[in-house]
MARGU-869384 format. One record per atom (N, C-alpha, C): residue in one letter; atom name; x, y, z. Coordinates in pm, 1 decimal. Atoms other than C-alpha are relative to their C-alpha. Layout:
<recs>
A  CA  X  Y  Z $
...
</recs>
This chain:
<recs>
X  N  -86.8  -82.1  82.0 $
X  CA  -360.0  1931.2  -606.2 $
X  C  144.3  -27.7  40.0 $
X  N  -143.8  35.1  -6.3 $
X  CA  -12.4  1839.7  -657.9 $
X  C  119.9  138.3  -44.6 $
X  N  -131.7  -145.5  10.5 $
X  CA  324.9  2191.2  -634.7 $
X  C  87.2  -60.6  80.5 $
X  N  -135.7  1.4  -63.1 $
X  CA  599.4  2241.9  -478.9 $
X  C  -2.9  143.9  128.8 $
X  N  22.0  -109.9  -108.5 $
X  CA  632.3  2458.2  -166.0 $
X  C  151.0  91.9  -32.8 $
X  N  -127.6  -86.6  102.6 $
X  CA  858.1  2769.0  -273.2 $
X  C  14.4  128.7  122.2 $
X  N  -65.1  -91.9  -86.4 $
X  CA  855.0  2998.0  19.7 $
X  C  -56.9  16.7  131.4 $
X  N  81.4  -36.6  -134.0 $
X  CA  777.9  3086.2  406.9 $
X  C  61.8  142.3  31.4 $
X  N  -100.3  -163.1  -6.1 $
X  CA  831.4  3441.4  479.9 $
X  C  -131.8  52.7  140.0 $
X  N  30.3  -26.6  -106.0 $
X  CA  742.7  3566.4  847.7 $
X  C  -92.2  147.4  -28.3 $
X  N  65.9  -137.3  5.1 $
X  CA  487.5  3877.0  853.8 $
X  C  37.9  48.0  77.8 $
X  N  -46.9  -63.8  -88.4 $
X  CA  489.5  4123.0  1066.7 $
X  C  -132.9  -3.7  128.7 $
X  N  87.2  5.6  -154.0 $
X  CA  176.0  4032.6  1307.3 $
X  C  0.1  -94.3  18.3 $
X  N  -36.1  117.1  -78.3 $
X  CA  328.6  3728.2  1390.6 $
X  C  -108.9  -104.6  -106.7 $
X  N  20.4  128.3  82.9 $
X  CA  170.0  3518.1  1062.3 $
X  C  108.5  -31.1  -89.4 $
X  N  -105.2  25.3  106.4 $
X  CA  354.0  3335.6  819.7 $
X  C  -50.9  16.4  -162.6 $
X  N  8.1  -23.4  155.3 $
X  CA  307.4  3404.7  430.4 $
X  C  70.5  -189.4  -67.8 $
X  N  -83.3  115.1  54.4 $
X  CA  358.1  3019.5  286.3 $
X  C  -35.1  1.6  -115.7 $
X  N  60.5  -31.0  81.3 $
X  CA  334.4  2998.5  -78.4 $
X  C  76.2  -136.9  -54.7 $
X  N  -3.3  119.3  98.2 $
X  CA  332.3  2714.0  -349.1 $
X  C  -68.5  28.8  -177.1 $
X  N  51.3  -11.7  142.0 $
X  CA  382.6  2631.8  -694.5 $
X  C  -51.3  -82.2  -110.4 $
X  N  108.4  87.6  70.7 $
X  CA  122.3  2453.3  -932.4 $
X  C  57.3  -27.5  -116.7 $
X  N  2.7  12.7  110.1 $
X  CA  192.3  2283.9  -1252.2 $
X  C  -136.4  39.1  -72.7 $
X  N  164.8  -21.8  64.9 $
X  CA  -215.9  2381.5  -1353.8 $
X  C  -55.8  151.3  128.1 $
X  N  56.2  -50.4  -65.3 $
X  CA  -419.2  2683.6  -1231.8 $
X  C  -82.7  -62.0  108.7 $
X  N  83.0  80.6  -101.7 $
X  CA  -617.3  2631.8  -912.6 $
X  C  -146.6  -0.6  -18.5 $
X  N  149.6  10.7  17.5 $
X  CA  -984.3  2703.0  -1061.2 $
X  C  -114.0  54.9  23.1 $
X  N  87.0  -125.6  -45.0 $
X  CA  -1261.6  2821.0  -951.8 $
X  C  -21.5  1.6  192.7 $
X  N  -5.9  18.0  -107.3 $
X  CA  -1208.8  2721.5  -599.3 $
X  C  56.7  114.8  119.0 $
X  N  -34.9  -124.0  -38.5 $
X  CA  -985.9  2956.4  -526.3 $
X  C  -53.0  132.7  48.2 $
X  N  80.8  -119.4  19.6 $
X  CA  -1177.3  3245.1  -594.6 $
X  C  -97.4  -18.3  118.1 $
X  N  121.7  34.1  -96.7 $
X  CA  -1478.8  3131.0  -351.5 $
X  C  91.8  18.7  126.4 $
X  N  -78.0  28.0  -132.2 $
X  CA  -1212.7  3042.4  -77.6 $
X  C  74.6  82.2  6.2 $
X  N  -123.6  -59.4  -35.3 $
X  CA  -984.5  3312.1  -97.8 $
X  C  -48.4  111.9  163.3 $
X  N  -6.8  -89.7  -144.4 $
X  CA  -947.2  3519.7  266.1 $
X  C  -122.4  -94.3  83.5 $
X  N  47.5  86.5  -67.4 $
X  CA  -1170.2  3273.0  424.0 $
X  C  73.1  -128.6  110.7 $
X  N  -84.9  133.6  -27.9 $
X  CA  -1052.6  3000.4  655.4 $
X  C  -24.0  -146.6  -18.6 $
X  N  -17.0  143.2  34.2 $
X  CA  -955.1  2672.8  561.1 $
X  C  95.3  -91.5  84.0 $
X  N  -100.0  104.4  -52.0 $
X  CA  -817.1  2374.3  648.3 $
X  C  116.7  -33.4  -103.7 $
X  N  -131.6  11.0  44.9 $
X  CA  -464.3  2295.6  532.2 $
X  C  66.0  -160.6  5.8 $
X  N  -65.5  167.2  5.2 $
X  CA  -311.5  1913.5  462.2 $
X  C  112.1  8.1  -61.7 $
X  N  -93.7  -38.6  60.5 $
X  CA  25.9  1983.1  340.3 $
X  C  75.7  -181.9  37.2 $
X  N  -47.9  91.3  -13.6 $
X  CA  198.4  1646.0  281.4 $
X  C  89.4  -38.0  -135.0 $
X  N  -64.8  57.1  84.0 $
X  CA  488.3  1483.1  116.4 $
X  C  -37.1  -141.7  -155.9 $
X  N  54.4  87.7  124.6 $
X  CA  384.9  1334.6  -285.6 $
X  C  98.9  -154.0  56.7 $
X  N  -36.9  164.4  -57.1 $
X  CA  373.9  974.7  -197.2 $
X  C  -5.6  -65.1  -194.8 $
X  N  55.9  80.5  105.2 $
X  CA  378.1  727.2  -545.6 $
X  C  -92.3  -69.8  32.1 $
X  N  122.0  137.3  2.6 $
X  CA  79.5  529.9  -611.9 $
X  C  11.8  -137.1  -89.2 $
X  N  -12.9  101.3  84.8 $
X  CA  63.1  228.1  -739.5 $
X  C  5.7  -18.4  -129.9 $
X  N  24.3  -15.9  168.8 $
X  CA  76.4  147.6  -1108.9 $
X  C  -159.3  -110.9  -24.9 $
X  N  101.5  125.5  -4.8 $
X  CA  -251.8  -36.8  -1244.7 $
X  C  53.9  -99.8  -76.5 $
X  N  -71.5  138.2  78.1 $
X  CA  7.9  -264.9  -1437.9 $
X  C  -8.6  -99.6  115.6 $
X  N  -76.0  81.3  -86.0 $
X  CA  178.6  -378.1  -1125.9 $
X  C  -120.0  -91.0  95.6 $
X  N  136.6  74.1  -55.1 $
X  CA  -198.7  -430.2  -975.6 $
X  C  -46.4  -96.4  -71.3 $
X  N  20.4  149.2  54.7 $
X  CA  -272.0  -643.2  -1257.5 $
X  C  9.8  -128.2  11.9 $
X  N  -77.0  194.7  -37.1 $
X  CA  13.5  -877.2  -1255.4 $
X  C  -26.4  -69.9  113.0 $
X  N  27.9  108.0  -175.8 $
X  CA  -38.5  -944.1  -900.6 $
X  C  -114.8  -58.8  7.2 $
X  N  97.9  87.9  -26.5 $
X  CA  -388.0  -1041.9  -928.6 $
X  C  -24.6  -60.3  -152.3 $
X  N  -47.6  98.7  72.1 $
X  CA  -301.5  -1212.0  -1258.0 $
X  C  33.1  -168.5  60.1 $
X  N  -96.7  169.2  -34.8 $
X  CA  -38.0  -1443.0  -1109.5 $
X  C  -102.6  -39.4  132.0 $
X  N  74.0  119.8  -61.7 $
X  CA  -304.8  -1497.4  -840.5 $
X  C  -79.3  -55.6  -5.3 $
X  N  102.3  68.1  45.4 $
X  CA  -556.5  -1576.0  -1004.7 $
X  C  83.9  -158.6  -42.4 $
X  N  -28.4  119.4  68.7 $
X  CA  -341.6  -1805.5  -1228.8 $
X  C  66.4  -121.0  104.6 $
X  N  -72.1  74.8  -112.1 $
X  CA  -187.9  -1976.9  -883.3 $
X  C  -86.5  -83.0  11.5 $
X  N  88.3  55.9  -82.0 $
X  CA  -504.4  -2043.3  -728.9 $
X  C  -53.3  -116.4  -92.4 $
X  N  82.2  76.0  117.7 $
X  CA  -681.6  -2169.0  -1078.3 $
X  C  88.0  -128.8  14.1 $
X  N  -37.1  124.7  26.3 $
X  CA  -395.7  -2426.0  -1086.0 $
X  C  60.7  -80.5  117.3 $
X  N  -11.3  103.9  -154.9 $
X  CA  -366.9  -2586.7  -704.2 $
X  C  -100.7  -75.9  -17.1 $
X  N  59.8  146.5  -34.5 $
X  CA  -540.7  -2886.3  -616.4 $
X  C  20.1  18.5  126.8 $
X  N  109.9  -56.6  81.7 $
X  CA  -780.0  -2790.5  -465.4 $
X  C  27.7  134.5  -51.7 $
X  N  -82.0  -120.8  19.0 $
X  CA  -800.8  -2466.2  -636.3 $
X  C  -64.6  136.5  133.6 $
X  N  -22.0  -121.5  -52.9 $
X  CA  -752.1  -2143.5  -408.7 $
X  C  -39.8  134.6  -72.5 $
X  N  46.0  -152.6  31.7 $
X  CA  -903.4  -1801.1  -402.9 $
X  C  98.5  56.7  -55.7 $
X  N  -137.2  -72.4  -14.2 $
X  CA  -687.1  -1556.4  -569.1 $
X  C  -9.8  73.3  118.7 $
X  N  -12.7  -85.1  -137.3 $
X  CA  -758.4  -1364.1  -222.7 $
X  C  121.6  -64.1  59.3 $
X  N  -43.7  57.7  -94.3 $
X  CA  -601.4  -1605.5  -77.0 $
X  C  163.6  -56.1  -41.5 $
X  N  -156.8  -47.6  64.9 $
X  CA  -298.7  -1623.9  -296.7 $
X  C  71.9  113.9  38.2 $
X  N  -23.0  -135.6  -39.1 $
X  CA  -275.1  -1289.4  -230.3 $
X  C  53.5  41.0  110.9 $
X  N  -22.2  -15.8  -176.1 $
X  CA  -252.0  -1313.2  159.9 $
X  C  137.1  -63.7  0.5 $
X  N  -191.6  124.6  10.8 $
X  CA  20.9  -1597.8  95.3 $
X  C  101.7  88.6  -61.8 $
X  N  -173.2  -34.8  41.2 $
X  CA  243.5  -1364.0  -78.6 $
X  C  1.2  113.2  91.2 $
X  N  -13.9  -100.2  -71.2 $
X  CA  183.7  -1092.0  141.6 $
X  C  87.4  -97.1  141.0 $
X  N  -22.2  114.2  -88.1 $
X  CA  247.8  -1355.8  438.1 $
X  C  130.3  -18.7  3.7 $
X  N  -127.3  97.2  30.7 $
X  CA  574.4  -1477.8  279.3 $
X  C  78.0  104.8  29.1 $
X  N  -97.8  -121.5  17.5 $
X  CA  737.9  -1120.5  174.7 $
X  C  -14.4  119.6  30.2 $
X  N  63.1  -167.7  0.9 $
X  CA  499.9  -843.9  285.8 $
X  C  -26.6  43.0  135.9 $
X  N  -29.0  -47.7  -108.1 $
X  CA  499.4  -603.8  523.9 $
X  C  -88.6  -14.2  117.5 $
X  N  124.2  8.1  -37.0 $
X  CA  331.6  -621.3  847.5 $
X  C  91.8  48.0  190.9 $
X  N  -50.4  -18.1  -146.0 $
X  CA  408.2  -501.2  1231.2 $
X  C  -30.3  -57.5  122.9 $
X  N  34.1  102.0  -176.8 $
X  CA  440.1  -709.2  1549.7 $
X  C  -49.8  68.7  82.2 $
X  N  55.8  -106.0  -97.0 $
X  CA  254.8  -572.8  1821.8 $
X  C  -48.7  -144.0  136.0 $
X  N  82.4  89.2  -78.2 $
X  CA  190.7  -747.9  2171.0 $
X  C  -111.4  57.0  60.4 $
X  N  138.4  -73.7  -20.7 $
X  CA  -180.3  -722.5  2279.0 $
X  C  -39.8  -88.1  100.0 $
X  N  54.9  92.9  -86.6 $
X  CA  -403.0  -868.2  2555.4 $
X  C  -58.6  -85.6  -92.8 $
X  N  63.2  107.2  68.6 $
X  CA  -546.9  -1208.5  2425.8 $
X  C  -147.4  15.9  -41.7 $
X  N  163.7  -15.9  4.4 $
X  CA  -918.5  -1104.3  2470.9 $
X  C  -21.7  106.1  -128.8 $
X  N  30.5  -124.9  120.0 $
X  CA  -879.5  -792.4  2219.7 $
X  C  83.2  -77.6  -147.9 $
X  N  -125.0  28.2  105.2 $
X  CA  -706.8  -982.3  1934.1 $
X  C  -155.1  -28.4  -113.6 $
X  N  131.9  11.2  98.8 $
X  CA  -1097.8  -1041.6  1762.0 $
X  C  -33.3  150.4  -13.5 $
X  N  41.3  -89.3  61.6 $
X  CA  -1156.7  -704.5  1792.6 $
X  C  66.9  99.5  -79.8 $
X  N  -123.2  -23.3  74.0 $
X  CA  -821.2  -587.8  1683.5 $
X  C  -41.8  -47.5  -153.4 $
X  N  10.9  55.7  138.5 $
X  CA  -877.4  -825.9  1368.3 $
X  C  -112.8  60.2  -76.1 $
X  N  126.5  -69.5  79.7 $
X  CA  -1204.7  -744.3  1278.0 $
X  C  23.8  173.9  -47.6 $
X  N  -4.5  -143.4  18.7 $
X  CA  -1134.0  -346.3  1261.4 $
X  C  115.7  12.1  -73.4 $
X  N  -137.5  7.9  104.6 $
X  CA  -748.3  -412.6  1091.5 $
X  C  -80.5  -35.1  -139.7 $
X  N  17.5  89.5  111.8 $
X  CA  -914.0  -619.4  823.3 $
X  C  -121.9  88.8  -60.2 $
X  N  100.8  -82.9  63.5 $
X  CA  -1174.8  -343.0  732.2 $
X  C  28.2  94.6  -106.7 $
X  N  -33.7  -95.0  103.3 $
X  CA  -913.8  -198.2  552.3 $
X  C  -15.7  -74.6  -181.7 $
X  N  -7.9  76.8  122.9 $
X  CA  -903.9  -446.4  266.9 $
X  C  86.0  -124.3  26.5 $
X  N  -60.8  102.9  39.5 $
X  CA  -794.4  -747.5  142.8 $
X  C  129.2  -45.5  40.3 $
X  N  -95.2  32.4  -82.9 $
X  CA  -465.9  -753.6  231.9 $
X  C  89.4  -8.9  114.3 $
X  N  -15.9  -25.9  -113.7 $
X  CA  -471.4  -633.0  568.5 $
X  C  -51.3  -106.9  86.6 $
X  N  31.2  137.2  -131.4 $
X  CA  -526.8  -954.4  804.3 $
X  C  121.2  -7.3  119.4 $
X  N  -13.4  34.9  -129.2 $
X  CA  -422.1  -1050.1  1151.5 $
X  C  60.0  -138.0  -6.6 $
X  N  -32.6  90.3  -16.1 $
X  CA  -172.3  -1329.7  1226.4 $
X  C  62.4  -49.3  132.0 $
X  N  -70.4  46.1  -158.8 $
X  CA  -95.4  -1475.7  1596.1 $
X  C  104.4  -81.5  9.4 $
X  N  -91.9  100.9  14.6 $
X  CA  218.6  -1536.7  1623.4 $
X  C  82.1  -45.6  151.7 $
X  N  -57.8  77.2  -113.1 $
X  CA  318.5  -1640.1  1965.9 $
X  C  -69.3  45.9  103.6 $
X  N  86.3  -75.2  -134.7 $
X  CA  206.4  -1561.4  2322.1 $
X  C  120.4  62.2  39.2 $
X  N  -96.2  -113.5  -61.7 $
X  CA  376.9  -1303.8  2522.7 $
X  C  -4.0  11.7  146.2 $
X  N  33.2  9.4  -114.6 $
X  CA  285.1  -1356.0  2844.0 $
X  C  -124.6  -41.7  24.4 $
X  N  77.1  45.9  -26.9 $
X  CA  37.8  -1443.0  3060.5 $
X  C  -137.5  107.6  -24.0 $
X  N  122.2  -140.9  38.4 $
X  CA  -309.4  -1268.5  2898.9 $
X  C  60.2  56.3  -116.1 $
X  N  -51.4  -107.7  109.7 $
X  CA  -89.1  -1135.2  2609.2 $
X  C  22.4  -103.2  -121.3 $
X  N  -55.4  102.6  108.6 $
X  CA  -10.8  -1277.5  2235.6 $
X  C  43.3  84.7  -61.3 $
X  N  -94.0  -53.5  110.6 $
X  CA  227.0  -1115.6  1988.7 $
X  C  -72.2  -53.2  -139.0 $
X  N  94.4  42.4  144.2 $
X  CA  -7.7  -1094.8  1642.9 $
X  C  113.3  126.8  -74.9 $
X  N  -64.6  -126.5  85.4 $
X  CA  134.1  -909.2  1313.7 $
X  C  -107.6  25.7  -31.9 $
X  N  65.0  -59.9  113.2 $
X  CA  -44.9  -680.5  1135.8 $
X  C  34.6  20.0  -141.9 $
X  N  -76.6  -19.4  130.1 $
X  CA  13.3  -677.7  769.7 $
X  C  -109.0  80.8  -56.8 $
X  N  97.7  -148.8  102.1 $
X  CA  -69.1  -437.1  540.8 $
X  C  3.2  0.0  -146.4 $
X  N  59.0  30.8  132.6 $
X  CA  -268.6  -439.1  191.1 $
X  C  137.8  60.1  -87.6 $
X  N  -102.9  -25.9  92.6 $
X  CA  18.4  -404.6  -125.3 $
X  C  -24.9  137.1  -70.2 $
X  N  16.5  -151.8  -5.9 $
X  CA  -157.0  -32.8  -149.0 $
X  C  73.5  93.7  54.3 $
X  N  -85.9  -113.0  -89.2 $
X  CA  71.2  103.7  82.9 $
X  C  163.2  -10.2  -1.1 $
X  N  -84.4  69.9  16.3 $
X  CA  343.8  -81.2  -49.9 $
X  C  119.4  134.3  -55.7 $
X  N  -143.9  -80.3  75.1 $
X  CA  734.9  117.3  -195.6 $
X  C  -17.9  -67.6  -97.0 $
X  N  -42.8  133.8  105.5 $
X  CA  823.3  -13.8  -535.3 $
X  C  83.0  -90.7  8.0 $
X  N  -62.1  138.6  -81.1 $
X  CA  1071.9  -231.0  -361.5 $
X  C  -49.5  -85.9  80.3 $
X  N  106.5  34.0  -67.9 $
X  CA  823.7  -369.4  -143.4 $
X  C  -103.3  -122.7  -55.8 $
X  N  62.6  107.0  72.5 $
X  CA  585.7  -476.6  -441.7 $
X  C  46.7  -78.2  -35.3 $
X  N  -139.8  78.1  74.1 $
X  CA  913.1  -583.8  -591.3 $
X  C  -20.7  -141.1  15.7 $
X  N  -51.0  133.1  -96.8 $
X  CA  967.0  -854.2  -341.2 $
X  C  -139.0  -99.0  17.3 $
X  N  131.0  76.1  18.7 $
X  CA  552.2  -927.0  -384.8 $
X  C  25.1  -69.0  -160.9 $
X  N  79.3  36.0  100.4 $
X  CA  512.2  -975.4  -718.4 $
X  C  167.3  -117.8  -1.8 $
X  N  -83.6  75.0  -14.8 $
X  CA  886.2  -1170.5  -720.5 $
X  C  -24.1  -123.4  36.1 $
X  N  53.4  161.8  -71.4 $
X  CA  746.3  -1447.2  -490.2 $
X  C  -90.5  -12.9  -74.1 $
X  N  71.4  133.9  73.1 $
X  CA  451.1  -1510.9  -709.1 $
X  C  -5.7  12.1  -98.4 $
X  N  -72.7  57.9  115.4 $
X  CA  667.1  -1510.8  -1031.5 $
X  C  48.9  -116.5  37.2 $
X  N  -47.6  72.8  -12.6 $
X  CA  854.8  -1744.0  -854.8 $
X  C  -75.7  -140.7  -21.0 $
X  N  141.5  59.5  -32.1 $
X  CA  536.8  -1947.4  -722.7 $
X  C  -54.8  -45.5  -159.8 $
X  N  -0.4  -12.8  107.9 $
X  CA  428.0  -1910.7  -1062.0 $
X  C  113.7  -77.8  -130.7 $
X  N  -124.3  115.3  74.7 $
X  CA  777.3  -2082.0  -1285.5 $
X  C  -18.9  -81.8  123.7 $
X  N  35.5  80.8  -98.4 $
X  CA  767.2  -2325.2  -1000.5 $
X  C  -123.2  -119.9  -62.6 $
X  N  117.2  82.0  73.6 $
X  CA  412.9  -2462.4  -1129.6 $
X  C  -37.4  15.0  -123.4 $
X  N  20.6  39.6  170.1 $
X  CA  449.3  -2413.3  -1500.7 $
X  C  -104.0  104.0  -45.2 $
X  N  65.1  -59.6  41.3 $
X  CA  244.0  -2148.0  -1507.3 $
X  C  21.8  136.0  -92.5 $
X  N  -48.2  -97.1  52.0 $
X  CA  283.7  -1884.1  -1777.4 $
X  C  -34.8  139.6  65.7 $
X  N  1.0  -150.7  -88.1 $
X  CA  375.6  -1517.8  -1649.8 $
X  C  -22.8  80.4  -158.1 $
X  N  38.0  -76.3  107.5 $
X  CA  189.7  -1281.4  -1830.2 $
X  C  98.0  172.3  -32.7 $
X  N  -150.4  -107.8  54.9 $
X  CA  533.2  -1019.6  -1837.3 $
X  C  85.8  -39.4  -49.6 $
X  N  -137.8  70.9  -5.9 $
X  CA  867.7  -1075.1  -1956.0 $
X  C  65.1  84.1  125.3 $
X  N  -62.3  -20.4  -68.7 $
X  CA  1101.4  -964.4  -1674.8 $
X  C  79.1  132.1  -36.6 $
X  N  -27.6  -109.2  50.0 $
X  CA  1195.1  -672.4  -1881.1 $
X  C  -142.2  67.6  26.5 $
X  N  197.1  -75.7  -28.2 $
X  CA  775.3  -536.6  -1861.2 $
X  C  -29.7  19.5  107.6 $
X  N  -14.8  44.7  -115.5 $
X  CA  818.3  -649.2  -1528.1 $
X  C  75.4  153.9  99.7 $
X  N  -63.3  -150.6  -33.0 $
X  CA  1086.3  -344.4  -1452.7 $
X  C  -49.1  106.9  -54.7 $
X  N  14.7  -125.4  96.2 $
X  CA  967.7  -139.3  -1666.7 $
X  C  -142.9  113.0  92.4 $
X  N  102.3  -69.4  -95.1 $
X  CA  631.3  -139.1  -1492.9 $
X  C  60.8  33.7  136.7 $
X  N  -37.4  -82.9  -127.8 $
X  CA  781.9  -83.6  -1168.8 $
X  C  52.1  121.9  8.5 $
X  N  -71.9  -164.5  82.8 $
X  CA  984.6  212.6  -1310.4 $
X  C  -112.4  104.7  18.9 $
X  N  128.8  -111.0  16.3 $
X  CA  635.2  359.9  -1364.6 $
X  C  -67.0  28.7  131.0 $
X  N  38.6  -49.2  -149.2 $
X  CA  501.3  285.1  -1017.6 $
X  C  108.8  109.3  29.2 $
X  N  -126.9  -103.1  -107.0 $
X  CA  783.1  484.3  -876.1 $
X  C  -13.6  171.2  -70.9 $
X  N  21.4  -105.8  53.2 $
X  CA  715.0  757.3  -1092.9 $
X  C  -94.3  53.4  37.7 $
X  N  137.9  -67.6  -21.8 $
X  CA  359.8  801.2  -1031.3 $
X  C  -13.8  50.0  146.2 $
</recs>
């Protein structure tokens, strides 16, 4: 359920009164749960993705992969643009844990993989973690789907937006 938090007002046996406001009634849930205890998740509305912007991206990677020599997974298109422009955090780790590190990162999906990028000492290697284009800002995808437009004019391949559809859909991610 998606409101707005509209007031905290201190009681007098030391609880707080927090209250919120709904664009839609709450249902029949309510009713069952009321004076009972619950658990509480109060968190800031994040945007979700658009399923345009999910398209294009596995559009243009499909259409990447289809036209390399040899041809490439779109997965693996996918990783490459994440790779190039997408986000991911350095972390140094002992050398021995970097399989089990990977294996448990990469359970999240597709675009979450493990890359070793230097050693760090003796017993240690500096790997990134990158993270699937799910968790992405709309500036973020921006800079994804950008590289494989680019990728994309580059090898002649037609982009199934114009660059106007292109903003437009992002507009909408950011909204949602």
């Amino acid at each position: 359920m998606t409101g707005n938090l509209r007031d905290c007002i201190p009681m007098a046996g030391g609880e707080w009164l927090i209250s919120f406001t709904t664009p839609t009634p709450p249902g029949e849930w309510f009713d069952k749960l009321k004076g009972a205890p619950v658990n509480i998740d109060v968190r800031k509305m994040s945007h979700h993705r658009s399923l345009d912007a999910n398209a294009m991206c596995w559009a243009l990677c499909s259409g990447i992969g289809k036209a390399m020599r040899p041809p490439l997974d779109k997965e693996d298109v996918y990783r490459a643009a994440i790779r190039a422009v997408g986000v991911y955090t350095p972390v140094v780790v002992v050398a021995w844990d970097i399989d089990t590190i990977r294996r448990r990162w990469e359970e999240h999906g597709t675009g979450w993989f493990v890359d070793v990028a230097d050693d760090a000492g003796v017993g240690r290697k500096l790997i990134h973690l990158y993270y699937g284009t799910s968790t992405y800002s709309v500036d973020e995808m921006r800079h994804v789907l950008d590289w494989l437009v680019d990728q994309a004019e580059q090898m002649q391949i037609p982009i199934p937006l114009s660059k106007d559809e292109e903003e437009r859909m992002l507009a909408l991610w950011g909204k949602r």
